[in-house]
Structures are given as C-alpha cells and as structure tokens.
C-alpha positions, 0 to 999 in steps of 0.5 A: 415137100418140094425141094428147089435149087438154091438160087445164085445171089447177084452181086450188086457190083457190076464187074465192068464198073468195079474195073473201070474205077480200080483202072482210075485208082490205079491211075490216081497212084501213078499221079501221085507218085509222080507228083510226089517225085517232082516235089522232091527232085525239085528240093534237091535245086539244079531245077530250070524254070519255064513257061508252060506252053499256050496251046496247054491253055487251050488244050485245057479249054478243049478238054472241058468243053468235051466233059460237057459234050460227053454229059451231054451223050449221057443225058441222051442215052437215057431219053433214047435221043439216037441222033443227040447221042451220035453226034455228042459221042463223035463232038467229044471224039473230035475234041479229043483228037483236038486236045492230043493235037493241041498238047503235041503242038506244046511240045513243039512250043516247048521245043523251040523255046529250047526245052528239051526231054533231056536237058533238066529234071523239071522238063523231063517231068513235064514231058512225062506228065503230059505224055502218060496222060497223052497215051491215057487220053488216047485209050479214052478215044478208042474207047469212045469211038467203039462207044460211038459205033455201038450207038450208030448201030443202036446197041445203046438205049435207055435201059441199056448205056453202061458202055456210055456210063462207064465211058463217060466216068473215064473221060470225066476222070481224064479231064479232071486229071488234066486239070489237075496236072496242069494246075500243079505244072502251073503253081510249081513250075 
C-alpha cells in the first residue's frame, strides 16, 4: 500500500481580504467612537454652530464620481480592457487628489469664516473628522497609484485584480464613510 503526504487544507479566506476588511472595521470603530464623542460633548452645551464649508458639498460630488470611475477599473480587469483600466485607475487617482484639495479649501472656507481648530468643541471635531478621514483618503491614493503602475505594466487581468478588488473595496468604503461623516456634520452641526 502506497502511502501519500497529507495534503495542506487551503483557507478559503484570502489573507490580503481578511486584512483589508479588519483595517475597515478597525476604521468604522474609530467613526463610531468619534461619533459618539461628538454627541455626547454636544449635550454638555457651550457648542458654537456653523455652516459646513461649500467646497464639502463638492468634495462630496468628487468622491462619488470616483466610486463610478473605480467600479468602472473593476469592471475592466475582468474583461482585460488594459487601455480602460489605466485610464479609469488614474481618473479615480485624479479625483482623489481633487477631493483632498477640495477639503483642504474647506478648512481655508472655515478659516476665514473665523473657525478655528481650537476655538469650540463642535470645530475641533470638525477639523479632526475631516483630517483622519483626509490622511485615510491619502493612504487609498498611494494604494491606488501603486494599483495603476502594476496595471500600466500589465501585472492585472482577469484572472489576476485582487490588488484592484481590494483596492476598489477600501475606496468604495472612503466614499461611503464621507458620505456618512458629511450627513452626520450636516444633521448635527
């Protein structure tokens, strides 16, 4: 009888997924509890109202336009569209860059509406809401532009985008964290 080496049982889970969603989790806790801490400080009064800046407005438009252009990179890997791929990679790069602009122009609006980091409870939550979500958004543009290299170079197809998958997962979840944050700023500002 011809005895054979058992053979390794392969995870279903890949471990570049099951990282990319415990970074996203981590994420959500972080909203959450920051969240949470703005309702409960804004119980406590001594809380100055203001308007949220234009340019988040259309920041928020920028980051929804870049959820269609990354759905669109997908959709591209998997019918091996190189030319679509490259150029939906670096529009959704581009329309990142222009969202982080766009938010930095709405501290300047903040600025000179005399609202500063320091002055209230309700702005310092502000300031920290839209930066950790700023430096997040930044982390998802260096991810991309690595993601647009590797499909410059062809090392994407449509056997082989989980590097654009998980991509596009962190970007979608940035968008709809935005639009969360902004929704919330909005109804409880």
């Amino acid at each position: 009888m011809i005895q054979t080496a058992p053979q390794k049982q392969i995870s279903p889970l890949n471990p570049l997924k099951v990282a990319t969603w415990i970074g996203i989790i981590s994420i959500i806790m972080l909203f959450a509890a920051l969240s949470s801490a703005y309702i409960v400080r804004k119980a406590d009064g001594n809380w100055l109202d203001f308007n949220l800046p234009n340019a988040f407005w259309i920041t928020t438009g920028i980051i929804c336009l870049s959820s269609f252009s990354m759905h669109w990179a997908v959709v591209s890997a998997k019918k091996n569209q190189f030319s679509n791929l490259n150029a939906a990679l670096w529009i959704t790069t581009l329309l990142g860059i222009a969202f982080v602009a766009g938010q930095f122009l709405g501290w300047v609006e903040l600025v000179e509406a005399g609202v500063y980091f320091t002055d209230n409870p309700s702005s310092s939550f502000l300031y920290v809401f839209t930066g950790i979500h700023g430096l997040h958004l930044l982390g998802g543009i260096i991810t991309l532009i690595v993601v647009a290299i590797k499909a410059a170079l062809l090392k994407y197809n449509s056997s082989n985008f989980l590097g654009i998958q998980l991509c596009a997962t962190y970007w979608h979840f940035l968008g709809a964290l935005w639009i969360y944050l902004f929704f919330f700023l909005l109804l409880n500002n």
